[in-house]
VMD Tcl script that draws the C-alpha trace (Angstrom):
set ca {
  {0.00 0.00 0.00}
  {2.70 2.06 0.67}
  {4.64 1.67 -2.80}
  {1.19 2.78 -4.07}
  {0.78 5.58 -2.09}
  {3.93 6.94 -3.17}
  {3.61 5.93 -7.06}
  {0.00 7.80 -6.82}
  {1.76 10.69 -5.14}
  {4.49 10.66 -8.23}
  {1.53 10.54 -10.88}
  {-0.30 13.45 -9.10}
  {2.87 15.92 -9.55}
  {3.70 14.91 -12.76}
  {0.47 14.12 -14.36}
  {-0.47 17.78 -13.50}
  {2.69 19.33 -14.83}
  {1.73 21.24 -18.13}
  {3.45 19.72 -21.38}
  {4.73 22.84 -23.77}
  {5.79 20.68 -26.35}
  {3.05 21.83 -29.05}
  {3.30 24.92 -27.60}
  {5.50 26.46 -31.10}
  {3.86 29.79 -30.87}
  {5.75 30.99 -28.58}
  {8.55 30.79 -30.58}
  {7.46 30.40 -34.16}
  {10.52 30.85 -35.58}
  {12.35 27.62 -34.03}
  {14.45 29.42 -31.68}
  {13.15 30.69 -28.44}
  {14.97 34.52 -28.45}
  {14.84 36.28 -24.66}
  {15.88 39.64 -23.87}
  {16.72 40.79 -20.21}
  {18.03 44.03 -18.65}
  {21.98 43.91 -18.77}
  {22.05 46.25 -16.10}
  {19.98 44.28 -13.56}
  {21.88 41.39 -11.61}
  {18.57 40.24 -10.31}
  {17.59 39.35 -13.58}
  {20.95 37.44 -15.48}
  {24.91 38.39 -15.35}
  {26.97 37.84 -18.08}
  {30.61 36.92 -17.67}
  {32.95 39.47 -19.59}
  {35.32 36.64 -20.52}
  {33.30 33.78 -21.22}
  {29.88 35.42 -22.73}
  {28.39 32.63 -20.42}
  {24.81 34.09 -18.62}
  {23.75 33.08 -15.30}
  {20.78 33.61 -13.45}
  {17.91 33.30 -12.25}
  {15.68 34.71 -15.80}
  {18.36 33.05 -17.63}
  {17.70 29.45 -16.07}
  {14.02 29.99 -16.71}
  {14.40 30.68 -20.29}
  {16.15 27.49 -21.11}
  {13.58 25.45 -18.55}
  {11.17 26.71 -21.20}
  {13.20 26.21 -24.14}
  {13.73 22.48 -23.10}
  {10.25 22.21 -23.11}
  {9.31 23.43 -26.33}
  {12.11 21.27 -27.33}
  {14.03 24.66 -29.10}
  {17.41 26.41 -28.98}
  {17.11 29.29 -26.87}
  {19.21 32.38 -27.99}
  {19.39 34.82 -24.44}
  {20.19 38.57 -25.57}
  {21.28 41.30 -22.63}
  {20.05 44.88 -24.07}
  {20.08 48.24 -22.30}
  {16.95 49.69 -20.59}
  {13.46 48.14 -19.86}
  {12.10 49.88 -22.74}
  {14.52 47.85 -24.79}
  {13.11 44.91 -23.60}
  {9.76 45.77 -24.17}
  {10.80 47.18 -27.84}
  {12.62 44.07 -28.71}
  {9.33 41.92 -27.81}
  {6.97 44.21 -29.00}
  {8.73 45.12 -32.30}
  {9.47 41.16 -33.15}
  {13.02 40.72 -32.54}
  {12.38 38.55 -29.50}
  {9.60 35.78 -28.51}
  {10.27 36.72 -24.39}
  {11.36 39.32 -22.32}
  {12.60 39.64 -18.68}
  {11.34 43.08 -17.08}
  {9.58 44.32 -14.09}
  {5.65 45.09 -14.34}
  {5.49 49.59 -14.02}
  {2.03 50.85 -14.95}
  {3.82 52.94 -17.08}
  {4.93 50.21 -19.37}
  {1.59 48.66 -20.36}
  {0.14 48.81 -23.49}
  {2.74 47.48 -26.04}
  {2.78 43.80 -24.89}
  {1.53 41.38 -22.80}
  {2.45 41.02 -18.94}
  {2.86 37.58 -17.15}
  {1.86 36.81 -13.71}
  {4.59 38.10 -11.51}
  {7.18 35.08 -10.88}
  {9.67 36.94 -8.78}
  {10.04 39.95 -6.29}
  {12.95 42.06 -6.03}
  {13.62 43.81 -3.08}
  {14.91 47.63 -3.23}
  {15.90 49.56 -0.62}
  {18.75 52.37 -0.02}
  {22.32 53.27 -0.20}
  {23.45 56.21 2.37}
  {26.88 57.53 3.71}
  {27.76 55.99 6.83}
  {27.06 59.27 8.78}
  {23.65 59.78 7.47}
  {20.86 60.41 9.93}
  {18.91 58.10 7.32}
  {18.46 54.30 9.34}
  {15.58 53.00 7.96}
  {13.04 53.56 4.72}
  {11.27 55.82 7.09}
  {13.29 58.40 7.21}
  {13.62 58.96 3.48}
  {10.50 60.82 2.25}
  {12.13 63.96 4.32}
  {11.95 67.81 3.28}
  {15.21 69.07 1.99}
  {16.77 65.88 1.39}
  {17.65 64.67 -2.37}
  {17.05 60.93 -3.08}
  {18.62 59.65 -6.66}
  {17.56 56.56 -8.92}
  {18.90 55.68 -12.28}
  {16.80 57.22 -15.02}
  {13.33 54.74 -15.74}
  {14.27 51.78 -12.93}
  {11.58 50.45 -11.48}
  {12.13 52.20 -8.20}
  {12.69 55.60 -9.44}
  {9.07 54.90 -11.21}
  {7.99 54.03 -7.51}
  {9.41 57.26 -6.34}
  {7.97 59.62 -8.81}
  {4.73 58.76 -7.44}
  {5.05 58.29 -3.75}
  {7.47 61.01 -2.95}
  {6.11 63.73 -1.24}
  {8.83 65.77 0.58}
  {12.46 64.84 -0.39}
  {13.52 65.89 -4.24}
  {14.12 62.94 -6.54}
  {17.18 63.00 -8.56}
  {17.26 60.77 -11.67}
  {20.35 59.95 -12.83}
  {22.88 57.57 -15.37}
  {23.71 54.46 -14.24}
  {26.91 54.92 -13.58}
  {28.87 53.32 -10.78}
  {31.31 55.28 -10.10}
  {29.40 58.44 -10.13}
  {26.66 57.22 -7.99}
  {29.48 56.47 -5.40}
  {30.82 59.74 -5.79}
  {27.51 61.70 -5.45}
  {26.76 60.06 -2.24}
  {30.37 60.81 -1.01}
  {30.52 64.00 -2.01}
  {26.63 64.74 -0.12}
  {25.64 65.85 -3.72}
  {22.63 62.86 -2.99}
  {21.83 61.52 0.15}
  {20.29 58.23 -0.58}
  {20.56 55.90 -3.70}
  {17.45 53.62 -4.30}
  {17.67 49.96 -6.64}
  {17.64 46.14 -5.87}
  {19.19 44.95 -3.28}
  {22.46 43.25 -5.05}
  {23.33 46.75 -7.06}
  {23.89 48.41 -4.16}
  {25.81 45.64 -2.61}
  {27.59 45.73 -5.24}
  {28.33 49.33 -5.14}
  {28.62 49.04 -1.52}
  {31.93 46.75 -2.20}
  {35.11 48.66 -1.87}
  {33.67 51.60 -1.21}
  {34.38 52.62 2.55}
  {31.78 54.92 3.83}
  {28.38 53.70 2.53}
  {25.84 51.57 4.37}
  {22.61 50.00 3.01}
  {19.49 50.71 4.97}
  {18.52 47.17 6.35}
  {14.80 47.20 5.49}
  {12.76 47.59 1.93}
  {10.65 49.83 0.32}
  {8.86 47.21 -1.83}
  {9.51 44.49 -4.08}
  {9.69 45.14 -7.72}
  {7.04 42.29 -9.60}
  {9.49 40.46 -12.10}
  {7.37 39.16 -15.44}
  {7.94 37.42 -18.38}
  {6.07 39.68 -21.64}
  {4.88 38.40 -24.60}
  {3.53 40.69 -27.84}
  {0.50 42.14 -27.68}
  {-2.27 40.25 -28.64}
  {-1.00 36.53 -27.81}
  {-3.46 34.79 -25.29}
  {-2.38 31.49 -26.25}
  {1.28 32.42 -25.49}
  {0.32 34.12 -22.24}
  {-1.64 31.04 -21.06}
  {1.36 28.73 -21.81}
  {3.98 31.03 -20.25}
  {1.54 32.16 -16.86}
  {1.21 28.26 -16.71}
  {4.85 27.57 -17.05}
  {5.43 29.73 -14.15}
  {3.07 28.03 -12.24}
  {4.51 24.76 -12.94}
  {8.00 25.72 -11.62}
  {7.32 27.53 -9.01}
  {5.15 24.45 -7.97}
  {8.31 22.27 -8.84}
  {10.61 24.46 -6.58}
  {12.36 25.06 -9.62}
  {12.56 28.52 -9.54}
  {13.46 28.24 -5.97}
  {16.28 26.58 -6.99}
  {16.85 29.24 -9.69}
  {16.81 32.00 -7.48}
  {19.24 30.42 -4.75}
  {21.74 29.32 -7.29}
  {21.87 32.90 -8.65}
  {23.45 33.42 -5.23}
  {21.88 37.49 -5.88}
  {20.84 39.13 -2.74}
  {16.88 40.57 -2.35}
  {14.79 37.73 -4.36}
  {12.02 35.44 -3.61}
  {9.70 33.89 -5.55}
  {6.31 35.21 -5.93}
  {3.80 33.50 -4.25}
  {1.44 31.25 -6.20}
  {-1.78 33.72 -7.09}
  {-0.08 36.70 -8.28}
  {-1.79 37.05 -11.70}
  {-2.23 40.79 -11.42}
  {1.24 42.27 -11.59}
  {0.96 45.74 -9.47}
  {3.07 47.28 -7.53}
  {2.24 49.21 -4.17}
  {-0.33 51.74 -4.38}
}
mol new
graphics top color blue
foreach p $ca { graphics top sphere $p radius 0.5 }
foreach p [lrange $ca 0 end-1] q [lrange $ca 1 end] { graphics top cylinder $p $q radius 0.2 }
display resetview
């Protein structure tokens, strides 16, 4: 009874796991092409030497690929509107980017599959301890130009200035440094990694929010926003984008809990 119970246990899980195989149209033309946001660690990171991309979006794309039994061709490109351009305009089946009510209209948005947690950079003097203390008069909080946070900020700040700016490393460092800024929002592993080698600087130890991570299709597609939505319910039901998100080692992600068809951020 036992061997049963455990056979009709294996049968359950992978009875109910959704089969992409005729699933072609989401990449019709044999090769599944993803774009993701170079700039975003959270997403993929591509080793200067090598070419080689690792990550968390980057293991999901060739789950699916596998799947639909195609090549899968992973492109890093510069901004989220370049993602959304490079899906809407043809040139790629997927993309990797985070849901911004701002971007909706040229394609289609997944359930969310992942959360990215943003918070703060601040000099290590700064009165500023928590995400509390940031919406203050007089004081000037940056984000780089269109990231998902600086979005957030646009809207929610009432009292400090917002500063967009370049995403540039080393003058985000040296703005901070210098008191030009006095916080730097974006995920969680960016400003660890700006944080690195940089004495002075300390990251504020709670979050704002979590940014909604999605998969988008073009506009129009219901059949390819069924099979992806379903895909992403199938391996987060696996664990396998557990899996993908701890062996991306990146600081700040967790999978989005099962239910999260309507990608929104905090109101």
């Amino acid at each position: 009874m036992k061997h049963l119970a455990i056979l009709g246990l294996l049968l359950a899980i992978f009875g109910a796991q959704p089969t992409l195989a005729d699933d072609r149209a989401i990449a019709p033309g044999g090769t599944l092409r993803a774009v993701y946001l170079a700039s975003n660690p959270a997403q993929a990171v591509q080793d200067r030497a090598t070419g080689a991309i690792r990550g968390a979006s980057a293991d999901l794309a060739r789950e699916l690929g596998r799947r639909i039994n195609m090549p899968v061709e992973l492109k890093p490109v510069a901004n989220p509107k370049a993602v959304i351009d490079a899906v809407s305009g043809g040139e790629a089946d997927i993309g990797f980017v985070a849901f911004e009510p701002s971007r909706a209209g040229p394609v289609e948005f997944s359930q969310t599959y992942m959360l990215v947690r943003q918070s703060f950079l601040v000099r290590e003097d700064s009165s500023i301890r928590a995400i509390a203390d940031i919406d203050r008069k007089d004081q000037n909080i940056a984000g780089t130009v269109n990231d998902s946070i600086t979005l957030f900020m646009k809207r929610k700040l009432r009292n400090a200035t917002l500063r967009e700016i370049a995403n540039d490393p080393a003058e985000i460092k040296r703005l901070l440094l210098a008191k030009e800024i006095d916080a730097f929002g974006a995920n969680r592993q960016r400003l660890t990694n700006l944080m690195k080698d940089t004495p002075g600087l300390r990251l504020l130890p709670d979050n704002l929010f979590g940014v909604p991570q999605t998969i988008i299709v073009p506009k129009g597609k219901a059949e390819v926003l069924t099979a992806i939505n379903r895909f992403i319910d199938d391996v987060r039901a696996s664990g396998f984008l557990k899996t993908a998100i701890e062996n991306s080692g990146v600081v700040g992600l967790e999978a989005a809990p099962a239910g999260s068809w309507q990608p929104s951020v905090p109101d």
